[in-house]
N, C-alpha and C positions, 0 to 999 in steps of 0.2 A: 448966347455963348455959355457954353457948359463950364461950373467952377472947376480949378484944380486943386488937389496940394500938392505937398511935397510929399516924397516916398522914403522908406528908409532910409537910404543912402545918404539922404540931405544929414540927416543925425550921425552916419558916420563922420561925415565930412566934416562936421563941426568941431569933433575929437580932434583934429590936429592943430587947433588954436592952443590945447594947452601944452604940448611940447613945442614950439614956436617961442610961446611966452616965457618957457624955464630956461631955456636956449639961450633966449634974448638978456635976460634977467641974472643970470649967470654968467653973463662973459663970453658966451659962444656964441658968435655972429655968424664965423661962418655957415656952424649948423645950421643956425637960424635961415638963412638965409636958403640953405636946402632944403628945410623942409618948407617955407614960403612956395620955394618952386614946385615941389610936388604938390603942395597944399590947391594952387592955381591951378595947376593941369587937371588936378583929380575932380574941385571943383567944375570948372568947365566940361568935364566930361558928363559930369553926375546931373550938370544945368541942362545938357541933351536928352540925356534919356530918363528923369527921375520924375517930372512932371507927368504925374498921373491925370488923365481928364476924367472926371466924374459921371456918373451916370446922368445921360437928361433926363429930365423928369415934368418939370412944367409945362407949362402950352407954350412959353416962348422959345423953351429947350429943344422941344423935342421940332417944334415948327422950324428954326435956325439949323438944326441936322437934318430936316426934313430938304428943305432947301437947297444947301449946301449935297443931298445924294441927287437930287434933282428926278425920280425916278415915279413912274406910279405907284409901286408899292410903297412906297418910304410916305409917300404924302397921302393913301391908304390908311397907314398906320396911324398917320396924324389923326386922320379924321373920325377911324373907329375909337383912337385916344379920348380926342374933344370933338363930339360931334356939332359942341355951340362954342364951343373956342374962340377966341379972338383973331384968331386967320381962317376960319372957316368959311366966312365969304371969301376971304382971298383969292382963296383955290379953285374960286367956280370961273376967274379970269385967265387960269394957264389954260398952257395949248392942251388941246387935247388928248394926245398921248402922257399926260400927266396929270390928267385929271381921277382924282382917286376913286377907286372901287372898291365894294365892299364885298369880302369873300366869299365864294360859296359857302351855300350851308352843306352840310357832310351829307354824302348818302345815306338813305332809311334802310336799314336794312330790313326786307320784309319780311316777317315768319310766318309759316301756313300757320294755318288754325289750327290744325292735327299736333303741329307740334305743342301746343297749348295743352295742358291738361285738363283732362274732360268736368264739365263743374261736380263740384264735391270731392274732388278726388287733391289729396297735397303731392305741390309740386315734391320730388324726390330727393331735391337739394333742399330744401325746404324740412323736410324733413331729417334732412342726414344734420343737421343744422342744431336738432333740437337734439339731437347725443352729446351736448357740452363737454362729455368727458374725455371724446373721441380726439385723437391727435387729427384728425379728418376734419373735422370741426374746427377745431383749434386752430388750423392754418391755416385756412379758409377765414374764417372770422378776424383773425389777424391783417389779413390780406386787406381785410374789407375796411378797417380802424385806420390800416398805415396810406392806401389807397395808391399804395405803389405798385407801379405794372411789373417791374420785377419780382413783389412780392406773386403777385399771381399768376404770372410765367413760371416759379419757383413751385407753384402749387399742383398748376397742371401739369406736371413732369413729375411730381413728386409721386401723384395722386391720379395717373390717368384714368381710372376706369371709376374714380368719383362723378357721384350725383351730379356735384357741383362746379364738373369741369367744364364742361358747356356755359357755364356760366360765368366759370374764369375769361373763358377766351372770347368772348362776347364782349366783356368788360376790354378787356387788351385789341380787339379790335377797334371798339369803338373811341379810345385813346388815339390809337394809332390815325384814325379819319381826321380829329381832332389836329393831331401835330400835325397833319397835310397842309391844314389855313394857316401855317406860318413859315413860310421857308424862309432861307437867309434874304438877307439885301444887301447887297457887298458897299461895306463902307459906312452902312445905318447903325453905328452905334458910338461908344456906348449907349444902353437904355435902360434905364429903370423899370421893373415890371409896372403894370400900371392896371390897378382891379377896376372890374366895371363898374361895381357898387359894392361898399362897404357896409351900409346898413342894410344887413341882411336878419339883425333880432326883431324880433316881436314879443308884447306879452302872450301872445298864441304859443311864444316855445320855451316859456318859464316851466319848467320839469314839476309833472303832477306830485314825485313825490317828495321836491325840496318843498312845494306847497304847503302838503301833508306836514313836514315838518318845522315849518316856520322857516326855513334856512333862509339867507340870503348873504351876499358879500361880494370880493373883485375879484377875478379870475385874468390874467394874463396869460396869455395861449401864444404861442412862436408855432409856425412851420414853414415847411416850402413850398417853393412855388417850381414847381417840373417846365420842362420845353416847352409845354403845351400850354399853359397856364391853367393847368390844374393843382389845385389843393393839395401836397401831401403830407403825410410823416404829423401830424398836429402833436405838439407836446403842452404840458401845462408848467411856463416858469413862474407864475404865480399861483399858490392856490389860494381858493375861497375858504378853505378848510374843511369843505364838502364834497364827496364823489360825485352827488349828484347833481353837480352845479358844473364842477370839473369836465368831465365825462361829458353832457352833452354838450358843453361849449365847444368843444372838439370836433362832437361828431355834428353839429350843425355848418362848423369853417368848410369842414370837408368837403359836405354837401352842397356848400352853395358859393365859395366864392372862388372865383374865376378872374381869371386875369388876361392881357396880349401880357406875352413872356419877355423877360427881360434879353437883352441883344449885348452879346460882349463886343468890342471894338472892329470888329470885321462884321457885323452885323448878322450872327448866327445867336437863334435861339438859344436861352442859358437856362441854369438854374439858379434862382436867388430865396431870400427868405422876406416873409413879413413878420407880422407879430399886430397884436390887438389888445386891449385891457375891456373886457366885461362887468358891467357893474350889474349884478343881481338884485332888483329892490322887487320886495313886496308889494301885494297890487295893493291899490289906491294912489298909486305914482304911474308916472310917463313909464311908455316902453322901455326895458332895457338899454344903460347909456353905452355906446359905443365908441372908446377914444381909441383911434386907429395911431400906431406907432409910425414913424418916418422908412419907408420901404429901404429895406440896405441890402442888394443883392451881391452873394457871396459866389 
């Protein structure tokens, strides 16, 4: 059963205890006694609709709404969630039409070899890449940091007869396949996004030139998490006090963690956020420590 709390309203509602008590206190019963009345009904109204249910999020959360939609996909989701979960035998005793399956993988899109560039020769995006000064550049490489598909719908339209359009839309297509393996599931939610793996550091991606400079320190990074449960937007709310520590924490979130996307209460794909705290230590210690923050999708 997924927790609740209360919603705003509960705190309006509380407000009316203190004209009540002045009412009371005062001499004036019968006021008193009207705003009792109103206080009751407003109350009761506010006990209907103000109980928010929380996101599931655990193996018992998301298995009791799994349940509860009764559907293949819904118990699907369970099972790409927790693939050793604690109802993951369960599931292998429903009927058949409920027995979960696991999504297609996206089509490969395949490119001739022609369109490849001949060896020795730089790709043309590639090269328009290395004009740093270029707004062409610029919006592009932005595109690439924020890793929003609107950033680079915004680019190739801005930019059609860039290098680097083809390579915009390649990127936006291959999103677009992505959010295919998650359509709604009417009634599966709410849900908490839920990543497939958070330890995604290594000392293999300790940045050569924090190395160089002895650097090390904590890094807390927030971003979002799109429909598709892609990585985007990475910002730095903590720094380490180093760009070079900053910077690639970013650009490694981006690259590798993935999620099943979070489900608002009709059971449609959402957008929510994570966050993560990176501890940078110098070698002669364990890999990078990784304390993942409590997922809170917004």
């Amino acid at each position: 059963m997924a927790a609740t709390r209360a919603g705003p309203n509960s705190v309006v509602a509380t407000k009316l205890i203190g004209p009540i008590a002045a009412s009371v206190l005062n001499g004036n019963v019968r006021l008193g006694r009207i705003f009792v009345t109103i206080g009751i009904a407003l109350l009761s109204l506010m006990a209907a609709v103000d109980i928010e249910p929380q996101p599931a999020k655990t193996d018992d959360e998301v298995w009791a709404l799994a349940r509860k939609v009764g559907t293949r996909a819904a118990y699907g989701v369970y099972r790409r969630r927790f693939p050793q979960g604690t109802h993951s035998t369960e599931a292998v005793g429903l009927p058949s039409a409920l027995v979960p399956v696991t999504p297609p993988a996206p089509p490969i899109r395949t490119i001739p070899v022609a369109a490849y560039p001949p060896q020795g020769v730089v790709d043309p995006c590639t090269k328009e890449l290395e004009r740093i000064d270029s707004a062409e550049a610029k919006s592009f490489l932005s595109a690439q940091v924020s890793n929003r598909v609107a950033d680079y719908r915004d680019f190739a339209v801005k930019y059609p007869t860039s290098a680097c359009r083809q390579r915009a839309e390649d990127r936006i297509a291959a999103r677009a396949r992505i959010r295919a393996l998650f359509p709604p599931i009417p009634g599966f939610g709410p849900l908490a996004p839920h990543a497939r793996i958070r330890n995604i550091f290594s000392t293999d991606d300790y940045p050569v030139s924090a190395l160089r400079n002895d650097e090390q320190g904590r890094v807390t990074a927030e971003w979002d998490v799109a429909e598709d449960g892609v990585a985007e937007s990475c910002r730095i709310i903590q720094s380490s006090g180093s760009a070079r520590l900053d910077i690639p924490t970013c650009r490694t979130i981006i690259r590798r963690m993935r999620y099943d996307p979070a489900r608002d209460a009709n059971g449609v794909p959402t957008r929510s956020q994570d966050r993560m705290t990176i501890n940078w230590i110098l070698p002669n210690d364990p890999e990078p420590e990784a304390s993942p923050a409590a997922t809170s999708p917004r």
